[in-house]
N, C-alpha and C positions, 0 to 999 in steps of 0.2 A: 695128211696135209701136204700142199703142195708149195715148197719155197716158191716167192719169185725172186728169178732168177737178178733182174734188171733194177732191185728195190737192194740200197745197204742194209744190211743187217746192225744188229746190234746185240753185246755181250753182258744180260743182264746184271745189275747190281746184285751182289749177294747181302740182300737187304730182308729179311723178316717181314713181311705183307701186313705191320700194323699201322692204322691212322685214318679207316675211311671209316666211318660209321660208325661202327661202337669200337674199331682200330684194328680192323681184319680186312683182308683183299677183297674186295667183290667180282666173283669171276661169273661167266657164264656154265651153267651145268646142265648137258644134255641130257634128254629123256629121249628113249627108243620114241620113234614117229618114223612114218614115210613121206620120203620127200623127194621129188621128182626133179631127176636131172637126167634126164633119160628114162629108166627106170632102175635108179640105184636107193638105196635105204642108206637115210642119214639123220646122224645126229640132228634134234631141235632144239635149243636152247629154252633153259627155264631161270628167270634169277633167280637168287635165294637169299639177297637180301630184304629186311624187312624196312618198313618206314624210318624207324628211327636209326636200319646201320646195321649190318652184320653181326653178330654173334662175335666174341673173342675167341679164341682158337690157344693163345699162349699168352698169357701177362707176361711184360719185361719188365726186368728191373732198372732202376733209374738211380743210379749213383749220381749224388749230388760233389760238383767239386767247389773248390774251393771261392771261385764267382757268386755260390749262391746259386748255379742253373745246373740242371743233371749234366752226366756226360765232358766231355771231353774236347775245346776246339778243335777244329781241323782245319788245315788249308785245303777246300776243298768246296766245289760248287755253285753258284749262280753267284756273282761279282754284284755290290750294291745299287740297285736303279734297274736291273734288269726287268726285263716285263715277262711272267710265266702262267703256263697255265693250268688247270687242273685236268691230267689225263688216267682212264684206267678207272674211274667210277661209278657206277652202275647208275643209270638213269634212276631211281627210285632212290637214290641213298646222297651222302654228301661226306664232305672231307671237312673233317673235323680241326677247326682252328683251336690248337691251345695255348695255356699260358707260359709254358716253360716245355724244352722238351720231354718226349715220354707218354706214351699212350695211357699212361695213370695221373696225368696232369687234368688240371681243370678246362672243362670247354668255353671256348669263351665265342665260336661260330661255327653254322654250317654252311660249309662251300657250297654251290653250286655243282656236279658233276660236266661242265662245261664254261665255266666261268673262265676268261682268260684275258684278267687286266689285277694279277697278282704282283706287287712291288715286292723284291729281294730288299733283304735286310743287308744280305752282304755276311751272314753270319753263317753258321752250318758245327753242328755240334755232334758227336758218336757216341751211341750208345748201345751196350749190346747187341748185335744185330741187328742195328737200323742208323739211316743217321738222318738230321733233324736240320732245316735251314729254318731263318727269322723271314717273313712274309709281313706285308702291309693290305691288308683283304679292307677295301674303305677305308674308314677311321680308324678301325681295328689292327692293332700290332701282335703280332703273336708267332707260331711256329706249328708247320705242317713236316710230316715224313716226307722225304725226297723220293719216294718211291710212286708218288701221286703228282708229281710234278716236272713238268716239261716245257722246251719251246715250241710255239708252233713254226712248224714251217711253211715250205710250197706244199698247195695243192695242185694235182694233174689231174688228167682223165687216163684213167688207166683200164676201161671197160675192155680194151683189146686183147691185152695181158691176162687178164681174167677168163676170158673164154678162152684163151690159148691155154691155158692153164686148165682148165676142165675139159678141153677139147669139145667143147659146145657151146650152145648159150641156155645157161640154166634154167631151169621153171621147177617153181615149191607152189606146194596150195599156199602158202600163207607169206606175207611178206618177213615175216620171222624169220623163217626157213628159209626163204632167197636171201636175207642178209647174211646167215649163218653160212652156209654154205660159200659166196663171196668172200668173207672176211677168212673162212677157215684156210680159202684157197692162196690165199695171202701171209698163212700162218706160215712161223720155224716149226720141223718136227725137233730138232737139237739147237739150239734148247726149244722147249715145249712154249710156245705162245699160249696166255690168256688170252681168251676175245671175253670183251665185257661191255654188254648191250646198253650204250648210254644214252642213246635216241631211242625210246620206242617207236613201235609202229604208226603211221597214219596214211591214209588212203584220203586222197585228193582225183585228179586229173591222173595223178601217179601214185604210185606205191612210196613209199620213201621208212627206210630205217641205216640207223648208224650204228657199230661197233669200232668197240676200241679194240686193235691188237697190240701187245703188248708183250716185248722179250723175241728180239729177232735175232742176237748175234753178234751187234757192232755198238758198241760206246757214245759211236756220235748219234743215233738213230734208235730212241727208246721204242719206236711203236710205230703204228698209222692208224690215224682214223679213218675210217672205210665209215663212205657215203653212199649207200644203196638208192638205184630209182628200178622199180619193177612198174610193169603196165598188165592191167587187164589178159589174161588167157586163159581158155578153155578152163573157167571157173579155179583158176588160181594166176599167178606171174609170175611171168619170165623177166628177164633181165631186159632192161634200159639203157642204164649208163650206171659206170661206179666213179666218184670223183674219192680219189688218196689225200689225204694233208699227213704230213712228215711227223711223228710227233719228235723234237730231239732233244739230244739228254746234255747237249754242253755249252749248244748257243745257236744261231742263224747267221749268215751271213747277210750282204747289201739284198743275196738275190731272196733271201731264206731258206737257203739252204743250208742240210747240218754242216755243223763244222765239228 
């Protein structure tokens, strides 16, 4: 993977990957395929979560204090009235609203993997290995892992960065594989970014798939969404245009930009 150079980075949370699904990360996981960008072999993406949400990985334990809710305030997180959104979940799966913090609490919704008109409670609570904000999802009040949750920012066009960064302009048989390969070229190798395919594919006039990347290096800057356009060639697509939206981890400015 190839940093870009011209995108902030950001220095992942050391947060436990529970709360989408059944309360496990949803990442993308390659399968050996060929995929043409020249003629190099590269990873293709498969997800691997199911309808109802990923598999768990590790229960955490959920100390209750003395409030009555698990865990522990913290001065820390999304400030009351914020507007956030849901980033980092895999098209096929959703982020699990519950009633208290704690990936063993009761569900009471499933998010969207692109839903982004979530109300801050103002609240944000620790708990082993992860920590937990109050959210207003509709009528619904409840509490999502902070680990699934972002501002959106600016989006750019950043197609030229892209190809300068592969030193070409790419072509996959499949629009899969053109996203994959775009969004990887966007990835940190230190720390290791998830991509995790939230837009499937569809073919129109264009190609079009999105990924989330996710874990760049910088605080202010959780991620990008990477928006793929492939067009028609030689019975697969090359590259079009990639538009970036910022995902970030502490707030937007007037312009939405991180802060």
């Amino acid at each position: 993977m190839r940093p870009l150079s011209s995108w902030i980075v950001w220095t992942t949370l050391s947060l436990v990957l529970v709360a989408c699904g059944s309360d496990t990360a949803t990442t993308t996981t390659p399968t050996s395929t060929t995929v043409t960008s020249s003629s190099t072999t590269m990873p293709a993406p498969t997800t691997t979560a199911a309808a109802q949400g990923p598999t768990t990985t590790a229960e955490e334990s959920t100390p209750t204090s003395s409030s009555g809710l698990p865990g522990d305030p913290i001065d820390f997180g999304p400030a009351a009235g914020d507007t956030l959104a849901v980033i980092g979940v895999a098209h096929d799966d959703v982020l699990n609203l519950r009633a208290a913090p704690g990936a063993d609490q009761d569900i009471l919704a499933g998010i969207p993997p692109l839903y982004s008109d979530l109300i801050a409670g103002g609240e944000t609570r620790q708990l082993p290995g992860s920590m937990w904000i109050a959210v207003d999802y509709g009528q619904e009040s409840g509490w999502v892992n902070l680990r699934y949750i972002g501002y959106l920012g600016d989006t750019s066009d950043a197609t030229a960065a892209v190809v300068s960064n592969l030193g070409e302009n790419p072509v996959a048989e499949t629009m899969l594989d053109l996203g994959w390969i775009v969004a990887d070229s966007l990835a940190s190798d230190e720390p290791a970014s998830d991509l995790v395919l939230t837009v499937a594919p569809t073919v129109g006039d264009l190609g079009e798939v999105t990924y989330d990347v996710i874990g760049l290096g910088d605080d202010a800057v959780r991620g990008l969404r990477v928006h793929v356009f492939g067009q028609a060639a030689d019975g697969g697509f090359s590259l079009h245009a990639v538009e970036v939206t910022s995902l970030c981890g502490r707030g937007v400015d007037q312009d939405r930009l991180c802060v």
